[in-house]
C-alpha positions, 0 to 999 in steps of 0.5 A, a space after each residue: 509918644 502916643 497921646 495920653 486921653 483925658 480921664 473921663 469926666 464920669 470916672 471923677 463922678 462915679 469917684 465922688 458918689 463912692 466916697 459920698 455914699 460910703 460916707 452916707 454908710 458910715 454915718 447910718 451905721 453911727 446913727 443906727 448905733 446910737 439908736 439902740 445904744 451901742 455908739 461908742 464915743 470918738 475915740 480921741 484916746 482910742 480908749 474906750 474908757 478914757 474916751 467914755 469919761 469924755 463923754 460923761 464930762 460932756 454930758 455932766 460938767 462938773 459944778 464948782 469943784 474945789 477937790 480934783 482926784 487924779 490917777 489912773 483906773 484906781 483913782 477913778 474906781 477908788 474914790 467914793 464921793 459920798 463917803 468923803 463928804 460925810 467925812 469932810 463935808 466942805 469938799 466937792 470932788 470932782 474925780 478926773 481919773 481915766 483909765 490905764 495911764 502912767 503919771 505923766 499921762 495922768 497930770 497931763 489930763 489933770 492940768 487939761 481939766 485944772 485949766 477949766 475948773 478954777 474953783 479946785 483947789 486941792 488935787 489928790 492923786 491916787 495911785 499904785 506903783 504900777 502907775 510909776 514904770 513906763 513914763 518914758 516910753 508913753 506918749 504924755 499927750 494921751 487925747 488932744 487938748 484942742 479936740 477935748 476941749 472943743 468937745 467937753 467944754 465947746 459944745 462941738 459936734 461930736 459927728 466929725 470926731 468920728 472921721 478925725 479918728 476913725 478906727 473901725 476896728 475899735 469902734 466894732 470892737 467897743 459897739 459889741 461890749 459898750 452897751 453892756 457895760 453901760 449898764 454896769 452890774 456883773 459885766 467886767 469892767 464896767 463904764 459906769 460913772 456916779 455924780 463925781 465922775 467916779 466909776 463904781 465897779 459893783 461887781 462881787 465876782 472876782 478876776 481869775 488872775 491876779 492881773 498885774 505882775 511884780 514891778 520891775 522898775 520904777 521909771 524915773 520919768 514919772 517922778 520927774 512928771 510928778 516933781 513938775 505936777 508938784 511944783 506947779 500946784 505950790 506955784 498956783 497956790 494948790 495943796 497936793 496930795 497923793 495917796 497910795 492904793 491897797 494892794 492884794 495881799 496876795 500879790 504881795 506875798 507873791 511879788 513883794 514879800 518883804 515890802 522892798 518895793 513898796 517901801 522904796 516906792 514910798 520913799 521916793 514919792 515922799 522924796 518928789 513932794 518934800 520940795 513942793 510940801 506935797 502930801 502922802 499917804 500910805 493907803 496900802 501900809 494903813 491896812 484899811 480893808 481886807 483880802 477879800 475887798 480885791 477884784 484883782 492885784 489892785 482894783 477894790 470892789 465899791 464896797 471896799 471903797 467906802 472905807 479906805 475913801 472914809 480913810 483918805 478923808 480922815 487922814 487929809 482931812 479935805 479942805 481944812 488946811 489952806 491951800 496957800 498954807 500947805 503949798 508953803 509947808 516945803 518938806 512937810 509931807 505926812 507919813 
């Protein structure tokens, strides 16, 4: 066997000095990035607009909440904090919706941020059926909470996250567009936040599609996940609420015509909260707003938000019951 020569110690050097200046590059890129205002945030979800309410919660820590909004895109775009404090001027809201997730994902991050905001003690989730159909197949973990909080709450560095989850491809992707939306105004889906967390959409165009298709199943997944949700905030001493969102007149026309399902979903949200003394609210039923309040199937432009949140109020009437007393009125769920 012929004698095998020793790597040469210049192959390990010239192997190091790659890695360190492709490193150098990358931060450079970061820090360029940064400087102009285009450096999206470590991508713990690999969502640009979960990562981004990260990042504002970084930023901005919420003070002495005592009303948590939950849910999906629609809860974070549906809540004007404003006008519920007009309404009932003893809450403080503080909105910790994110984007694009089921109910599972959503009263995960609702306990993330419950387990750091002690003086919440009302929870509203906001929601459409469409928050209700693929628990099962999607990961409930939606960001880590180790790496969350060490961010948001730990005052970590948010340098080595960007290694932690590094996808360049996103991070392009979300370079390009992050800048723009930021600003807010016309720009699609925009990452704006106001001083509850929420993310005013002020754009006065409209999708040219309707967006979300019919519901096809509701998953029984995310109704276990809300069962657990409602039986820990009676168990802490929390009122639950949960409201649906508006739905576009013409989505119904097209997918749900005689309202099956939405009265099916309503009935088996009512069905989940009767055992905890949860609340519900038929926010689409209520007819608060207009056709013309939609940007799509399910999002409401920020003009149309003021009076179905001015509704919300009105019908919970936000920290005016006891919390400990709502979370004992087992089956008392309003209609």
């Amino acid at each position: 066997m012929p004698e095998q020569k020793p790597v040469p110690r210049r192959y390990f050097i010239a192997l190091l000095g790659s890695l360190g200046g492709s490193f150098a590059l990358f931060y450079l890129a970061l820090f360029g990035l940064g400087a102009t205002g285009h450096l999206p945030p470590p991508g713990f979800a690999n969502s640009i607009c979960v990562d981004e309410k990260l990042a504002h919660l970084r930023d901005r820590p919420p003070q002495a909440a005592n009303l948590l909004v939950i849910g999906s895109s629609i809860a974070w775009r549906h809540f004007d904090g404003d006008v519920v404090r007009n309404e009932t001027p003893q809450a403080q809201p503080l909105n910790g919706a994110f984007c694009g997730l089921t109910i599972n994902q959503s009263t995960y991050a609702a306990d993330w941020l419950l387990g750091h905001n002690d003086s919440v003690r009302e929870v509203l989730l906001i929601a459409s059926p469409h928050d209700f159909e693929n628990c099962g197949r999607m990961r409930t973990a939606v960001f880590d909470a180790a790496d969350a909080d060490a961010f948001v709450y730990g005052g970590s560095s948010p340098w080595p996250y960007y290694i932690k989850y590094f996808a360049p491809a996103a991070l392009l992707r979300n370079a390009l567009t992050v800048g723009a939306k930021r600003q807010g105004g016309a720009v699609m889906d925009p990452l704006v936040f106001d001083r509850y967390a929420s993310g005013p959409m002020e754009n006065d165009g409209v999708r040219d599609t309707l967006l979300y298709g019919p519901v096809r199943h509701l998953d029984q997944a995310c109704f276990d996940a809300l069962d657990r949700f409602a039986r820990e905030m009676r168990r802490s001493g929390r009122r639950l609420m949960v409201a649906s969102t508006p739905m576009h007149p013409a989505w119904k026309r097209q997918y749900d015509p005689s309202n099956v399902m939405q009265d099916g979903f309503g009935a088996r949200v009512r069905q989940v909260l009767a055992a905890s003394g949860g609340e519900y609210w038929d926010g689409d039923g209520a007819r608060v707003v207009s056709e013309a309040a939609f940007y799509d199937a399910i999002h409401l432009h920020w003009s149309a938000v003021a009076p179905y949140s001015a509704a919300l109020a009105r019908h919970f009437q936000f920290g005016v019951a006891p919390p400990a007393a709502a979370a004992s009125l087992v089956g008392a769920s309003r209609l």
